[in-house]
N, C-alpha and C positions, 0 to 999 in steps of 0.2 A: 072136697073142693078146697078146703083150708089147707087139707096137708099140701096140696099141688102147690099154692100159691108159696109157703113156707117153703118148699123145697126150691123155689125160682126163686123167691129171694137171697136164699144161701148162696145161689149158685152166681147170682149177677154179682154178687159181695166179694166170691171168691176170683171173679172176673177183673173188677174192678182194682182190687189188691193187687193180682198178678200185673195190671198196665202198669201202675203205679210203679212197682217194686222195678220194672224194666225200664222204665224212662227216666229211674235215679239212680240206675245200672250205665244207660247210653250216657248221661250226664256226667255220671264220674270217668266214664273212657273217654268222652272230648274234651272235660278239663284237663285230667293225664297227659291225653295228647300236647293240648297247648302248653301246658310247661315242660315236655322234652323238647319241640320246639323253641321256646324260647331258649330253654339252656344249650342247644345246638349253634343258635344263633352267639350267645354271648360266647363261647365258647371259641366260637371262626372270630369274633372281634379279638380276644385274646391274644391267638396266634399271629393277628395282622401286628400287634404292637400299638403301643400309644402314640395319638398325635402329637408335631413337634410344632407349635407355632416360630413361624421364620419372619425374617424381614427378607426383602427380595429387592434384584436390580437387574439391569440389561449389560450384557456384553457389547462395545462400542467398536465400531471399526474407525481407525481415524488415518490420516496422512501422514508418514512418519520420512522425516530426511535419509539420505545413507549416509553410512560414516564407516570411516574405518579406523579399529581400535585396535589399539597398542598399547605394551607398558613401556616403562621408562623411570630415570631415576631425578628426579630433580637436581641443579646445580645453580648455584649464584649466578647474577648476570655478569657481574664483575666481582674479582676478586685482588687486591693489593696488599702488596708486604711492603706497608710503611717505612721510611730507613728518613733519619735524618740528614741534613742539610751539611750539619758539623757537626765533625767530633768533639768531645768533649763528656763529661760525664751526667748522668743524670741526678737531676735535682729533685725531681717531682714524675710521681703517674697519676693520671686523672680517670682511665680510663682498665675498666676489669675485663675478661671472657662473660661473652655472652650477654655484654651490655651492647644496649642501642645507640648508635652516635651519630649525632649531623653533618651534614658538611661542614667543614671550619671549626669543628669545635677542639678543644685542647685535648693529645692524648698523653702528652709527655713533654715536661719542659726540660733542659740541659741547662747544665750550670753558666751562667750570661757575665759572668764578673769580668772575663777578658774580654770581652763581647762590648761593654760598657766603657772601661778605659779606652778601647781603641777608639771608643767615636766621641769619649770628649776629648781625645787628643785632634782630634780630625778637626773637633769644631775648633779646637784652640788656634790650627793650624788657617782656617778660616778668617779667625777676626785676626791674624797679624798678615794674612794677604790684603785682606780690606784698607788693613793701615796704610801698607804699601803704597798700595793704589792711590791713597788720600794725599802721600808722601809724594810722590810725583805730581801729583795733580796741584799741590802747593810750591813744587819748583818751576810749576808753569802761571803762577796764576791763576788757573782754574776753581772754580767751584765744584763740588764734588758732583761728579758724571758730567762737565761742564761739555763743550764741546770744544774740539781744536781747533784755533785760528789765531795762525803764527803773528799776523799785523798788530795785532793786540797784545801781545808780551812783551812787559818794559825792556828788555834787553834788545829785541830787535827794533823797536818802536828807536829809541836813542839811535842805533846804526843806520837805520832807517833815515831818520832827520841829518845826521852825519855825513852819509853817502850825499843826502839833495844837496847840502850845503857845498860841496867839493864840485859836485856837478855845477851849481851858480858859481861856484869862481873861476871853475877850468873855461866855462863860456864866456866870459868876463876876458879872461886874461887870453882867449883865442881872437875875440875880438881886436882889441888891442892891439896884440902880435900882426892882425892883418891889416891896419891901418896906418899901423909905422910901416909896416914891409911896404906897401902900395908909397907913402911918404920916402924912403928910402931911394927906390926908383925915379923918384921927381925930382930925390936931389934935397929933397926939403928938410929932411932929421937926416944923421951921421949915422954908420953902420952902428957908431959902438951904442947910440941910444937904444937903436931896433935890438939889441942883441939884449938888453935888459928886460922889452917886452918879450922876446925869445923864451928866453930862460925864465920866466915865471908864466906862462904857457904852460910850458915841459912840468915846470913843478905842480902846476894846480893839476894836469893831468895825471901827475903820479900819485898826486891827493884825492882823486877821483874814483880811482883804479884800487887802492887802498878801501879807501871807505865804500866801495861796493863788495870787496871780499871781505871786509868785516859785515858788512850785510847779510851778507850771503851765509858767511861763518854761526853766525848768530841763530838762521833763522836752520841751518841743519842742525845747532845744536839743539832750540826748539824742539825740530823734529825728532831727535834723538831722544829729547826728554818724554815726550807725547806716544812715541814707540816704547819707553820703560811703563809707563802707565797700561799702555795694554799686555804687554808681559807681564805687569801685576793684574793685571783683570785675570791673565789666563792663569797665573798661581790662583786666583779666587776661584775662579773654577773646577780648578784641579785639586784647590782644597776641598772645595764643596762634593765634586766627586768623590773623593775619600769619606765624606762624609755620609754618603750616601748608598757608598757600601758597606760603610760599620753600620748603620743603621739596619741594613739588608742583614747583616751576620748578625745582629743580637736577635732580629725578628726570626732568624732563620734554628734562633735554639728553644723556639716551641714547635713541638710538633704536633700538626693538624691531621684531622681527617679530612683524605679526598673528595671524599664522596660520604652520604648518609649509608647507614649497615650498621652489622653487628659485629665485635671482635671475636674474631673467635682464635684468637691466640694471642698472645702477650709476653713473648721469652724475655722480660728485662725486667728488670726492679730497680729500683731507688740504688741512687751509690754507685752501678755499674759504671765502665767505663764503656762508650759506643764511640763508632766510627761512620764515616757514609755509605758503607757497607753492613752496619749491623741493620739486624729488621728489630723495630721498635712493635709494633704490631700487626696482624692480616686483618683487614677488613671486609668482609661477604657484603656484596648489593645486594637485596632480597625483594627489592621490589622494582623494576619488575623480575621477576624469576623463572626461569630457563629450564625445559624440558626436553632430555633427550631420547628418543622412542627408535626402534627399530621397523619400517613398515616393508613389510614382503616386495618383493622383487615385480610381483603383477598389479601392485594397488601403487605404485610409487609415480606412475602415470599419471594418477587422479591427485596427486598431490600436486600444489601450487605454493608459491608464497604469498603470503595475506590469508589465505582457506581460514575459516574458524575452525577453533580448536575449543575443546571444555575436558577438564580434567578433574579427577576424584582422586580422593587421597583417605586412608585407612582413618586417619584420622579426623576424618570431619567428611565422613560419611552422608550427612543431611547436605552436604554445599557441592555447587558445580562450579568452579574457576574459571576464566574466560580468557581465552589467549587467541595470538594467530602463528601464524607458521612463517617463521624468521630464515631460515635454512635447509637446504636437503643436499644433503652431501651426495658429488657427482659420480662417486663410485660403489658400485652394489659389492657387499662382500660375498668372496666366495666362497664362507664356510656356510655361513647363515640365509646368504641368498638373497640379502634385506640392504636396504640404505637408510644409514642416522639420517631423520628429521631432528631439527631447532625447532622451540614455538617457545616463542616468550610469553608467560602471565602473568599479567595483573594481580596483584597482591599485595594491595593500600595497608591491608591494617596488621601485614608480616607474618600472616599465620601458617602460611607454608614456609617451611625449612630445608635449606640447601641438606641433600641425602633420602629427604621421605621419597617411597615409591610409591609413582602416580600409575593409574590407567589415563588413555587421553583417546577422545575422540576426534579424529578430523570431516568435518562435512563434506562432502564431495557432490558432483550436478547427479539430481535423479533424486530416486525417492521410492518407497512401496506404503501397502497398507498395512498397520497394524491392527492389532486385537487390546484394545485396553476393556479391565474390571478396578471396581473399586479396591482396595486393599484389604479391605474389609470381607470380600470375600474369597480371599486367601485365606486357606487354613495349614499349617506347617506341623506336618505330624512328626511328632518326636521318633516315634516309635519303626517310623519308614524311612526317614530321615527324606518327605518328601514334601512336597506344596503341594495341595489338594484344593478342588471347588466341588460342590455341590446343584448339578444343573437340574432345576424342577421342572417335570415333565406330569401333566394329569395330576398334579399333587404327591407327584413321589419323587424323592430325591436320587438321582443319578451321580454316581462318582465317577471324579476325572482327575487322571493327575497331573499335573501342571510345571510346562519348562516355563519358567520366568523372565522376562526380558529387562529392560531398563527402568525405573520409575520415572513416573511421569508427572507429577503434583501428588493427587491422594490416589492415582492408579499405578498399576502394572502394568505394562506390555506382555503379554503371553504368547509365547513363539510357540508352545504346541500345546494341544489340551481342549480346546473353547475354539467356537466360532463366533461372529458376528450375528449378535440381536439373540442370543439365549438368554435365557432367565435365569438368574445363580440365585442362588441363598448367601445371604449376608448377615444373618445373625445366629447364635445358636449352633455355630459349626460343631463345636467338641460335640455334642448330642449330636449329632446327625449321622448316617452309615446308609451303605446302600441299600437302596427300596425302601427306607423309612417315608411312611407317612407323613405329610407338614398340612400348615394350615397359615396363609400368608398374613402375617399381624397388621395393622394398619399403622402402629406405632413404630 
């Protein structure tokens, strides 16, 4: 009975072993398990690639004007080949190439030394008209600018009293005459008495007749003197006119600028001798300044004069210029197909120069929609020599490549590549490539 019991207990022993030994058999094949498992797993994250955190933004559709662009070459509004007034030689230059100059200011004075004699001779010629004048005005009596009144000048004034005296004796002595004539008739006085009133009648008359042509004499010669007085008034004048052309010829041997601009040529130097054909300098107007564009034969319809116009230039790439459209010439050429537009711009602080070549928009009626993105998410691959964006779609980034249109502040216009209301990636671009994983930053 003992051996039975001893032989069951070996036997449950070797039972109990055997579970044991199997259930740290099953345990190490499902731990095995789970780490080929996990290494399958990490292994698929591998090949996905690592996440790129991004910054993101919306594609905008907005309202955009039409225009139509053209190039063209810039040209001054005005340009003048300064020549002086007079010949003569030059004394002085004031002004170099490629300085700025105002209106009226000095470019060039001529030698003035004949210029200066002529007009104090002129004035000299002045104070001895004056005198003139003062000189007649004192053979009449006058006060200097006095006014003419013959009654008033001793000489006529005397013939004057002269004449009335002759006139009181010729009435006197008519009287007389006609009282003895009447007494003669009655008998009463003898012819030969009447004939003594007769005869001094006759004379006081021929005294009468006298002293009114000396009257008369007097006050033409008056006249005559008061008429030399204004023949010296008009030598006054005619001096003073002379005076006032020398004056004209010395001002006329500085030479001004027209107009405000910049020189840009200068062929004369000190010393030369010029004439009123030589050119002293060209002057360029630059503000406002003139652009000449060619626009196609079917858009020359939509042009107007006044239309706004905005132009870019190579050189000042960040600035849009602001002009309108001054001219469109009436005939389309028939090589090109096109007709010259004019548009004057605005150009206060001179930074565009007659010759740079512009692009120029002109506004026209209508309009369509564009596509603006930030700039920011513009990416310019060297290596394609292309602009790229990044559209995020479920967290993966899609590539696009992008036709660029105009800027707009801190966007683009995209003419092909992008729709309206896509999500782009905007930070992070050099890292990013197609199907890469992102994870959008908050920052």
């Amino acid at each position: 009975m003992a051996r039975s019991l001893r032989t069951l207990s070996a036997c449950s022993s070797r039972v109990i072993i055997s579970i044991i030994l199997m259930s740290v058999a099953a345990g190490l094949s499902c731990s095995g398990s789970s780490r080929a498992e996990r290494g399958n797993a990490n292994s698929a994250e591998e090949d996905a690639g690592p996440t790129i955190a991004i910054t993101v933004a919306k594609t905008e559709a907005r309202n955009v004007p039409a225009y139509i662009q053209a190039t063209g070459s810039l040209i001054a509004d005005e340009t003048s080949d300064v020549a002086p007034k007079v010949a003569g030689k030059i004394a002085n230059v004031s002004a170099n190439v490629g300085q700025f100059v105002t209106q009226g200011s000095v470019i060039a004075k001529i030698d003035d030394s004949d210029a200066r004699h002529s007009l104090a001779g002129a004035q000299a010629r002045v104070k001895q008209a004056i005198a003139g004048v003062r000189q007649a005005e004192a053979r009449l009596g006058l006060e200097p600018n006095g006014r003419f009144n013959a009654s008033i000048i001793p000489e006529v004034r005397s013939a004057g009293a002269n004449y009335e005296q002759a006139v009181a004796e010729l009435k006197q002595a008519e009287a007389n005459e006609k009282r003895y004539r009447d007494l003669v008739e009655t008998g009463d006085v003898s012819m030969i008495a009447y004939e003594t009133y007769r005869t001094t009648r006759d004379t006081a008359r021929a005294r009468a007749n006298a002293a009114r042509q000396a009257l008369e004499g007097q006050v033409n010669l008056a006249r005559q003197n008061n008429q030399a007085i204004k023949s010296a008034q008009a030598n006054v004048e005619a001096a003073q006119t002379e005076v006032g052309t020398a004056q004209q010829a010395l001002a006329d041997t500085v030479v001004r600028a027209p107009f405000s601009g910049f020189i840009s040529a200068r062929p004369i130097a000190v010393g030369e001798y010029v004439s009123s054909a030589s050119i002293i300098a060209t002057i360029l107007r630059s503000n406002p300044i003139k652009i000449q564009i060619q626009v196609a034969e079917a858009d020359v319809p939509s042009v107007s004069l006044g239309r706004g116009v905005s132009v870019q230039v190579d050189a000042y790439r960040d600035r849009n210029f602001a002009g309108v459209v001054t001219a469109i010439n009436p005939a389309i050429d028939q090589t090109s197909r096109s007709a010259v537009v004019e548009a004057s711009i605005e150009n206060p602080d001179n930074a565009l120069r007659s010759g740079m070549f512009g692009t120029a928009r002109i506004t026209k009626a209508g309009g369509g929609t564009g596509i603006f993105v930030p700039k920011s998410a513009v990416y310019n691959d060297q290596a394609t020599q292309s602009y790229r964006a990044f559209v995020i779609v479920d967290g993966v980034a899609k590539l696009r490549v992008l036709q660029l249109g105009p800027e707009e502040g801190d966007s683009y216009q995209i003419l092909d590549g992008l729709v309206a209301d896509e999500t782009v990636a905007t930070g992070n671009l050099g890292e990013l490539y197609e199907g890469a994983r992102v994870i959008v930053s908050s920052s």
